[in-house]
ZAMARGU-4260 file (C-alpha; in steps of 0.2 Angstrom, whole numbers, plus 5000, padded with zeros to 4 digits):
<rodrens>
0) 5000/5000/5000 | 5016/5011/5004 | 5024/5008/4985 | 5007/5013/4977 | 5007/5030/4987
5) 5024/5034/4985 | 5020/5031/4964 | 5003/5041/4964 | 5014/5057/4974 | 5028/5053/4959
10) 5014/5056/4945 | 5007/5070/4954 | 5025/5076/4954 | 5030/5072/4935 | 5012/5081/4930
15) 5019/5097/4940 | 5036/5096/4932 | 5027/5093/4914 | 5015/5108/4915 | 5029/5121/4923
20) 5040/5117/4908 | 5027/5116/4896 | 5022/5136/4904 | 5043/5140/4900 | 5041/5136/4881
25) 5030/5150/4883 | 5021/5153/4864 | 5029/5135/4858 | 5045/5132/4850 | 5039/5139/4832
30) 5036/5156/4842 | 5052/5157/4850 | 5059/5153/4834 | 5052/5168/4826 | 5059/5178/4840
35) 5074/5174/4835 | 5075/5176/4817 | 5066/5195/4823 | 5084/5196/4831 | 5077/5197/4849
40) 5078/5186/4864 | 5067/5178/4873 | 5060/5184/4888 | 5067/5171/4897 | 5084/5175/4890
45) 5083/5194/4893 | 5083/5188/4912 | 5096/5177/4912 | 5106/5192/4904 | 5101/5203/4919
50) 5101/5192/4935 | 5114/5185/4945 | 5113/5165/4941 | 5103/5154/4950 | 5093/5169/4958
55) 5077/5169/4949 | 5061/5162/4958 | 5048/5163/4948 | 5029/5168/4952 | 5014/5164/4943
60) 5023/5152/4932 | 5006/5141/4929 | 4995/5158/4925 | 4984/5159/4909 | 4973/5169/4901
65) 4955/5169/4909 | 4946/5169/4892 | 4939/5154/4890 | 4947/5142/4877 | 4965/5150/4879
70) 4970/5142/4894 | 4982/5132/4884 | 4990/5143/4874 | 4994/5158/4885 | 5009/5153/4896
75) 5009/5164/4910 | 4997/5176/4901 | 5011/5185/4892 | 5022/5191/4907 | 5034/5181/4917
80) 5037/5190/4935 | 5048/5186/4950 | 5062/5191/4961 | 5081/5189/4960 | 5098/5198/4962
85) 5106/5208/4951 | 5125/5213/4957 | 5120/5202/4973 | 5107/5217/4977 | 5086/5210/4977
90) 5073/5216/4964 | 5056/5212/4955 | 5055/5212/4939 | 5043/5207/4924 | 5046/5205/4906
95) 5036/5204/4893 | 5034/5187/4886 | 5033/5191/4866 | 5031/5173/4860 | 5013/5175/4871
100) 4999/5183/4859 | 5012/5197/4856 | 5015/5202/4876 | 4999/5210/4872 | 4991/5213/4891
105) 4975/5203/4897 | 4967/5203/4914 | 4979/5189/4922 | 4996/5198/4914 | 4990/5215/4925
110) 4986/5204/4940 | 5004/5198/4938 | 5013/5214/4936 | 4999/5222/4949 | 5007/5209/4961
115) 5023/5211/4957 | 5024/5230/4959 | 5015/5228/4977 | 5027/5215/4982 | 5044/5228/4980
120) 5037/5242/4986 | 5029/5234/5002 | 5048/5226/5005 | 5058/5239/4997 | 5064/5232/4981
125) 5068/5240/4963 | 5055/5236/4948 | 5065/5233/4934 | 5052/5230/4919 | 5060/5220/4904
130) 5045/5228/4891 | 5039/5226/4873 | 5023/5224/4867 | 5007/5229/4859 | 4996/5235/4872
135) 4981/5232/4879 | 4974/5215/4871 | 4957/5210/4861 | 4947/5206/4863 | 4951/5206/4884
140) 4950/5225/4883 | 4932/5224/4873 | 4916/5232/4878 | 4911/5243/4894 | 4914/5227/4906
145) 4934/5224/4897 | 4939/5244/4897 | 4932/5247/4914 | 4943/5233/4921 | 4959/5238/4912
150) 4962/5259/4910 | 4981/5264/4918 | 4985/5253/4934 | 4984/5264/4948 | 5001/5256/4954
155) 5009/5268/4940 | 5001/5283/4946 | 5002/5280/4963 | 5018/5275/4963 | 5028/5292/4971
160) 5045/5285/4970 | 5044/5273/4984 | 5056/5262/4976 | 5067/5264/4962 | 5059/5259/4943
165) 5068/5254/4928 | 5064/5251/4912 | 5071/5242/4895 | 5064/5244/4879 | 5067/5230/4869
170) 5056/5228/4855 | 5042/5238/4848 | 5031/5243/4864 | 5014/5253/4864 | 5001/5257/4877
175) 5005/5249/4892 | 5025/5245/4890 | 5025/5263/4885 | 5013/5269/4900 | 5028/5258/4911
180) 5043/5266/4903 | 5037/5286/4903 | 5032/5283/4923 | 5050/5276/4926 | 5067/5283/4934
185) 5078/5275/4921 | 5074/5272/4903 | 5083/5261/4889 | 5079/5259/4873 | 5087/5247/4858
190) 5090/5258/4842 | 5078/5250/4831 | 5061/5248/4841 | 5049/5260/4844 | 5040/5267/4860
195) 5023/5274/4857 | 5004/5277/4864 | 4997/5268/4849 | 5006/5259/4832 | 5007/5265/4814
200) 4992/5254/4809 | 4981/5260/4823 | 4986/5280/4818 | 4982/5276/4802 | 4962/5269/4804
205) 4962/5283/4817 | 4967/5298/4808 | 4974/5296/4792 | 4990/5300/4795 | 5006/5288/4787
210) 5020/5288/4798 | 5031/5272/4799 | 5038/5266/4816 | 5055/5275/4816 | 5046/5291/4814
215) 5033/5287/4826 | 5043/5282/4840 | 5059/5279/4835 | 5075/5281/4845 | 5080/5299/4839
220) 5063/5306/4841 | 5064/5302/4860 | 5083/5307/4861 | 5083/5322/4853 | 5063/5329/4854
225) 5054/5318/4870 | 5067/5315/4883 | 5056/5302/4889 | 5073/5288/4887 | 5089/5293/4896
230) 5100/5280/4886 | 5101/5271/4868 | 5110/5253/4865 | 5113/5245/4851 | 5108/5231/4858
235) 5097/5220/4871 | 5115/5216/4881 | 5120/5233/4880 | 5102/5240/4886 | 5104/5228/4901
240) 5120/5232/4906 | 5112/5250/4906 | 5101/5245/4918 | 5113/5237/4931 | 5124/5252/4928
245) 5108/5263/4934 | 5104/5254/4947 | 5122/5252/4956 | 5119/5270/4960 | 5103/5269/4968
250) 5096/5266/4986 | 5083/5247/4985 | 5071/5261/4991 | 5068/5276/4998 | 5070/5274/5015
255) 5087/5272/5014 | 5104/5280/5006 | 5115/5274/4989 | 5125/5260/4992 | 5142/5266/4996
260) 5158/5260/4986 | 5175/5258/4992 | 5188/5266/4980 | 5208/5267/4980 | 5206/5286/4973
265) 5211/5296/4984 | 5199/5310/4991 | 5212/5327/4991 | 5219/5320/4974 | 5225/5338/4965
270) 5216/5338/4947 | 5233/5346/4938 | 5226/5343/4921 | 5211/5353/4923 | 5223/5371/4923
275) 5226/5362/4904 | 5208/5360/4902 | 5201/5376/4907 | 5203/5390/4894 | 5202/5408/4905
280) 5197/5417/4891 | 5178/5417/4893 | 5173/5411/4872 | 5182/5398/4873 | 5175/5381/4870
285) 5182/5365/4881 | 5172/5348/4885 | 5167/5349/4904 | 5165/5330/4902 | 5182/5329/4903
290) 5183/5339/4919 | 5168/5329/4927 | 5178/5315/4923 | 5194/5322/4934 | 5182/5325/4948
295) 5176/5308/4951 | 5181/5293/4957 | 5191/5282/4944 | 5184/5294/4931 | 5168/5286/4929
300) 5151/5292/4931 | 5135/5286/4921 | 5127/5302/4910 | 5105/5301/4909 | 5101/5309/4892
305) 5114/5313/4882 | 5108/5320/4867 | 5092/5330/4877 | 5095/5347/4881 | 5114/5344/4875
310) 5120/5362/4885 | 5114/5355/4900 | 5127/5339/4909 | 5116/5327/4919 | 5125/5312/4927
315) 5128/5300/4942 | 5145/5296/4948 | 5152/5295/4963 | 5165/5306/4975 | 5177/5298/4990
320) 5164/5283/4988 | 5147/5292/4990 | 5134/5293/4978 | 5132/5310/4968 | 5123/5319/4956
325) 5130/5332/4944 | 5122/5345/4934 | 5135/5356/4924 | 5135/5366/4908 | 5141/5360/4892
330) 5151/5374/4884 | 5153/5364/4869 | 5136/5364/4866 | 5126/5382/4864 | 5140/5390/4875
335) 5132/5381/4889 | 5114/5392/4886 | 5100/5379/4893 | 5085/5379/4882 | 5067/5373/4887
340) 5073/5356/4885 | 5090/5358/4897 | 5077/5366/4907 | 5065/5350/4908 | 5081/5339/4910
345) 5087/5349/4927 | 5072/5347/4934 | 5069/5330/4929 | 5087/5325/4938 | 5085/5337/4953
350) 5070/5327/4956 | 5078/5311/4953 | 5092/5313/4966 | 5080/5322/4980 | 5067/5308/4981
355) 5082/5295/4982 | 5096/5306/4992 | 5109/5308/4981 | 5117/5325/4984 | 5118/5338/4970
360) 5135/5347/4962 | 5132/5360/4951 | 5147/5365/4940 | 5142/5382/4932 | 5148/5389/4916
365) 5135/5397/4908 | 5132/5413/4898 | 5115/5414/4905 | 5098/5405/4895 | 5094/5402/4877
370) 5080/5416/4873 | 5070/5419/4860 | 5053/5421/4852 | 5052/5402/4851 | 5058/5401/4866
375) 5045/5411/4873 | 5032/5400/4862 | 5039/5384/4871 | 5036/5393/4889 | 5053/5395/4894
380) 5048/5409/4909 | 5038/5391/4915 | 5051/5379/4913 | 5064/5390/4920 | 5054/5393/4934
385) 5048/5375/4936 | 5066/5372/4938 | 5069/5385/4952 | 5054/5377/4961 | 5063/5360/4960
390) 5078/5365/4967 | 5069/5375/4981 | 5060/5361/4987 | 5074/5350/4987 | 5083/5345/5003
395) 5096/5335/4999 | 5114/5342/5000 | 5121/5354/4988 | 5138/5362/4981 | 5139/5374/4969
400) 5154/5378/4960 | 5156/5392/4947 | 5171/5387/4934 | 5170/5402/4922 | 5157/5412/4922
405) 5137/5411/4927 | 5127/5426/4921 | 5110/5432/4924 | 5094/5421/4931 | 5105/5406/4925
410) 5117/5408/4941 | 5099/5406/4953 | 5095/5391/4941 | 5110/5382/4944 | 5109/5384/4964
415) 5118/5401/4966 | 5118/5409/4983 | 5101/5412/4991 | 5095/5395/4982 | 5097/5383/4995
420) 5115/5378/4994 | 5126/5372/5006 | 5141/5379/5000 | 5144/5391/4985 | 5162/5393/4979
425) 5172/5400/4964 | 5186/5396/4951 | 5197/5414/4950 | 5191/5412/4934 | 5173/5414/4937
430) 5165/5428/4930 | 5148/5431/4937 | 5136/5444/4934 | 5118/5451/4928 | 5125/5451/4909
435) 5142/5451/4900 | 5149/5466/4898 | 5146/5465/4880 | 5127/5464/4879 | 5124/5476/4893
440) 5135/5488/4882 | 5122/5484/4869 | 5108/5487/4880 | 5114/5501/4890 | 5122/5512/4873
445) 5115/5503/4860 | 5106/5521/4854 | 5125/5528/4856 | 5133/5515/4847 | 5120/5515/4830
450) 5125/5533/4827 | 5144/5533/4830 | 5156/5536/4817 | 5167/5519/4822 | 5155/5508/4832
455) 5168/5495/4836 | 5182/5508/4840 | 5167/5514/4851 | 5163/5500/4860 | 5180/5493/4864
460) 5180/5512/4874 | 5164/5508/4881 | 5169/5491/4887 | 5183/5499/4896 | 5175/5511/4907
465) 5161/5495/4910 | 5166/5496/4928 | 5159/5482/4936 | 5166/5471/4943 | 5160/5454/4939
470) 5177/5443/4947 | 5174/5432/4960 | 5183/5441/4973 | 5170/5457/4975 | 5158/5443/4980
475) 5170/5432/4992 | 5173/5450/4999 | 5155/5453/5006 | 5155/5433/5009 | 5140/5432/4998
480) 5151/5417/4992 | 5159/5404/5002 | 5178/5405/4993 | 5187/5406/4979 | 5196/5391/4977
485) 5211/5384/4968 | 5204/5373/4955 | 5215/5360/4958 | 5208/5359/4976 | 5191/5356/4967
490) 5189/5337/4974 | 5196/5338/4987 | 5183/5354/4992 | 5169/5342/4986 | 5176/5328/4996
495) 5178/5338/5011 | 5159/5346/5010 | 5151/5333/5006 | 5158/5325/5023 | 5154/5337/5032
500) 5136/5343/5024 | 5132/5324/5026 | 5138/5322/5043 | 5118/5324/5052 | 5106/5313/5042
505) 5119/5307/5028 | 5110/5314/5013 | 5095/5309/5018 | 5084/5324/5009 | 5066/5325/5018
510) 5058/5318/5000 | 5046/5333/4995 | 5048/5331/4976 | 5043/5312/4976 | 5027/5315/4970
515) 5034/5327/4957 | 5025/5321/4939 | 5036/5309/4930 | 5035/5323/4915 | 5031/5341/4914
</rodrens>
C-alpha cells in the first residue's frame, strides 16, 4: 500500500514538472523561433542576461489567460514576474513574454505585474520592467465590462518614487509597456524599436496619417525631441547592462541611502590637468566631460540623456565613495545656454536625486539661458521657473561651483547663493554677473553705438569704462560666496563638504519632490 502511494505522489510530481516546463516554452518552439529570426531574445533569456545566476524564483509560472478556450495557449498570460539579484542586490522584475499573443496585456498579465509591483514596494525592492509589446489585448479589453477593468493601473500613478523603477525597451512597445517606461526613473531603449501610445496601423484607421515606426517612436525622436529615454543601446545586452549600471547608484528604496563604494582614489587627489583643460578666456569652447571625469572617482560616472538638452550635463558618479549627482553646463554645446529642453532635464534629475538622496554638484559655466521668440512660444519663463521650484524644494545636499562664468537668472538656476546651497564657491576664473559686459553695452548704449562714426572703435572704449566688477573676489569680499578656490583643490573641496554637509542625516533629503509628475 506504501509503494502505490509513493507512485501516485511521483505522478502527481511528473504532472507538476510537465505543466511548469510546458508554461517555460512559453508561445511554443515555432514562436520562440520567430523571435529569433526577429533578432530578439526571449523573455526568458533577457533575464538570464540581467540576474545573478541561480537567483530567479519565479511567480505565477502556471498563470493563463482567463478567456475561455485560451488556457492552453497563454503561458503565464504573456508576462513572466519574479524576484532575484542583480549585482548580489534584490529586485522584481517582469518581462514581457513576446512569444505570448504578442505580450499584448489581458486581465491575468496585469494581475501579475499588479502583484509584482506591490510586492517591491511593500519590502523595498527595485522594479526593473523587461518591456515590449502591443498593448492592451482583444478582445480582453472589449466592451464597457473589458475597458472598465483595464484603464492605467493605479500602481503607475500611485507610485511616488517609493522604490526605484527601471525600464528596458526592447522591441516595439505601445500602450502599456510605453505607459511603464514614461512613469520610470531609468529608461533604455534598443536603436531600432519604437515606444509609442498607439502603432502606425492603429494611427492610420484613426486619423489618416502615414508615419512608419521610426518616425513614430523611433529612438532619435525620443533622444533628441521627447526626453522620455535617458539611454540608447545598440543592443538588448547593452540595454541591460544599462540598467545594472543605473541601478548600482541607487538606494533598494527610499528609505534608505545609495550603496556606498569603496575606491583606491584618493579624496584630496589635486586635478593638475584641469589648469590644461580650462581655457580663461571666457569664448572659449572646452568639454566639461572631461573635467567631470577628473572630479570623480576612477573617472567614471553614468550620463541620463545625452543627446536631450545637449547644454545642460546630467550624470551619476560617485566622490570619496558616495553617491552623487551632477548638473553642469556643456560649453561645447550652445556655449552652455540651457534651452526649454535643458530646462525639463534639470528638473527631471534634481527630482531624481532628491526623492532618492543623492546630493547635487552644480558645475556652472553658463552665459545665461537660450531666449528667444520660440523660446517664449515653448514657455521657457515656466520651465525655467519649474526648475527653480525643484531646486527649492529640494533637501538633499548641495555644492555649487562656478568654473567660468554664470550670468544672469542662469546663476539662481544652477543653485547660486540664496538658492538653497550648502556651500557656493568659485574658480578665479569665474565671471559672474547680471550680463556680460558685451550685451549690457548693447543694451545700455545701444542708441550711442548706431550713430557713431566707428562703432567698434566705440565699443572697445565703452567696454573699458564697464566698471563692474563681475570677478569672484567682489563677492568672496562681502562673503555672499563661500571662497574662491584653487581649481586644483576642486575634489578635494567636494570631498571635504560633502563630509561634512552629510555628517547629520547622511543625505537623507526630507523627500518633498517624490510626487513630482514623472513629465512636465
Amino acid at each position: 500500500m506504501e509503494n502505490v502511494k509513493e507512485k501516485c505522489m511521483e505522478n502527481v510530481i511528473n504532472e507538476l514538472m510537465e505543466r511548469k516546463e510546458k508554461a517555460k516554452l512559453g508561445g511554443g518552439p515555432e514562436k520562440i523561433a520567430r523571435q529569433h529570426e526577429s533578432g530578439h531574445y526571449t523573455a526568458r533569456e533577457r533575464i538570464e542576461k540581467l540576474v545573478d545566476p541561480g537567483t530567479f524564483l519565479e511567480l505565477g509560472l502556471l498563470a493563463h489567460s482567463d478567456q475561455p478556450g485560451s488556457e492552453e495557449i497563454s503561458a503565464g498570460d504573456g508576462v513572466i514576474t519574479g524576484l532575484a539579484k542583480v549585482n548580489g542586490r534584490p529586485i522584481v522584475l517582469q518581462a514581457a513574454d513576446k512569444t505570448v499573443f504578442a505580450a499584448t496585456e489581458g486581465m491575468v498579465y496585469f494581475r501579475k505585474t499588479k502583484a509584482a509591483h506591490a510586492f517591491a514596494v511593500k519590502r523595498g525592492f527595485p522594479l526593473v520592467n523587461l518591456m515590449e509589446g502591443g498593448g492592451l489585448r482583444m478582445p480582453d479589453g472589449m466592451g464597457s465590462d473589458g475597458i472598465s477593468q483595464m484603464l492605467f493601473p493605479d500602481e503607475l500613478l500611485l507610485h511616488h518614487r517609493q522604490v526605484p523603477m527601471v525600464t528596458a525597451i526592447l522591441g516595439d512597445s505601445f500602450g502599456g509597456p510605453t505607459w511603464t517606461a514614461v512613469s520610470s526613473d531609468f529608461v533604455t531603449q534598443v536603436k531600432g524599436t519604437t515606444m509609442a501610445v498607439a502603432g502606425p496601423r492603429m494611427l492610420e484607421i484613426a486619423t489618416g496619417e502615414k508615419v512608419t515606426n521610426e518616425e513614430l517612436g523611433g529612438w532619435q525622436v525620443h533622444a533628441n525631441h521627447t526626453g522620455q529615454v535617458e539611454h540608447f543601446a545598440e543592443n538588448e545586452e547593452v540595454a541591460i547592462d544599462e540598467l545594472k549600471q543605473f541601478l548600482d547608484y541607487m538606494p533598494l528604496h527610499s528609505g534608505e541611502e545609495p550603496p556606498y563604494r569603496e575606491t583606491m582614489d584618493d579624496p584630496y587627489r589635486s586635478l593638475d590637468e584641469v589648469v590644461d583643460l580650462v581655457p580663461t578666456r571666457q569664448k572659449r569652447a572646452y568639454d566639461m566631460k572631461k573635467v567631470i571625469k577628473q572630479i570623480v572617482d576612477d573617472g567614471t560616472y553614468l550620463e541620463l540623456k545625452p543627446s536631450y538638452g545637449p547644454a545642460i550635463i546630467t550624470v551619476l558618479a560617485r566622490i570619496n565613495g558616495r553617491v552623487v549627482g551632477i548638473i553642469a553646463n556643456n560649453p561645447m554645446q550652445f556655449a552652455g545656454a540651457a534651452g526649454t529642453k535643458e530646462s525639463d532635464k534639470a528638473t527631471d534629475f534634481i527630482v531624481l536625486c532628491d526623492s532618492y538622496h543623492i546630493p547635487l554638484i552644480f558645475l556652472h559655466d553658463t552665459p545665461g539661458f537660450r531666449v528667444s521668440s520660440e523660446a517664449e512660444r515653448l514657455k521657457m519663463p515656466t520651465k525655467i521657473m519649474v526648475w527653480n521650484q525643484a531646486l527649492a524644494q529640494s533637501t538633499v545636499p548641495k555644492i555649487s561651483v562656478v568654473i567660468r562664468k554664470s550670468i544672469g537668472a542662469a546663476y539662481g538656476n544652477m543653485c547660486g547663493p540664496t538658492m538653497g546651497a550648502d556651500f557656493v564657491v568659485a574658480w578665479p576664473t569665474a565671471e559672474i554677473n547680471f550680463t556680460g559686459p558685451e550685451v549690457g553695452i548693447n543694451v545700455v548704449y545701444g542708441q550711442q553705438l548706431k550713430n557713431a562714426e566707428n562703432p567698434e572703435e566705440e565699443r572697445e572704449k565703452l567696454l573699458k569704462l564697464w566698471g563692474f566688477d563681475a570677478s569672484p573676489y567682489k563677492a568672496a569680499g562681502k562673503y555672499l560666496i563661500d571662497d574662491v578656490i584653487d581649481p586644483r583643490d576642486t575634489r578635494k573641496f567636494l570631498a571635504q563638504t560633502l563630509e561634512y554637509a552629510c555628517n547629520k542625516n547622511g543625505a537623507k533629503s526630507e523627500r518633498l519632490l517624490a510626487n513630482w509628475p514623472t513629465g512636465y
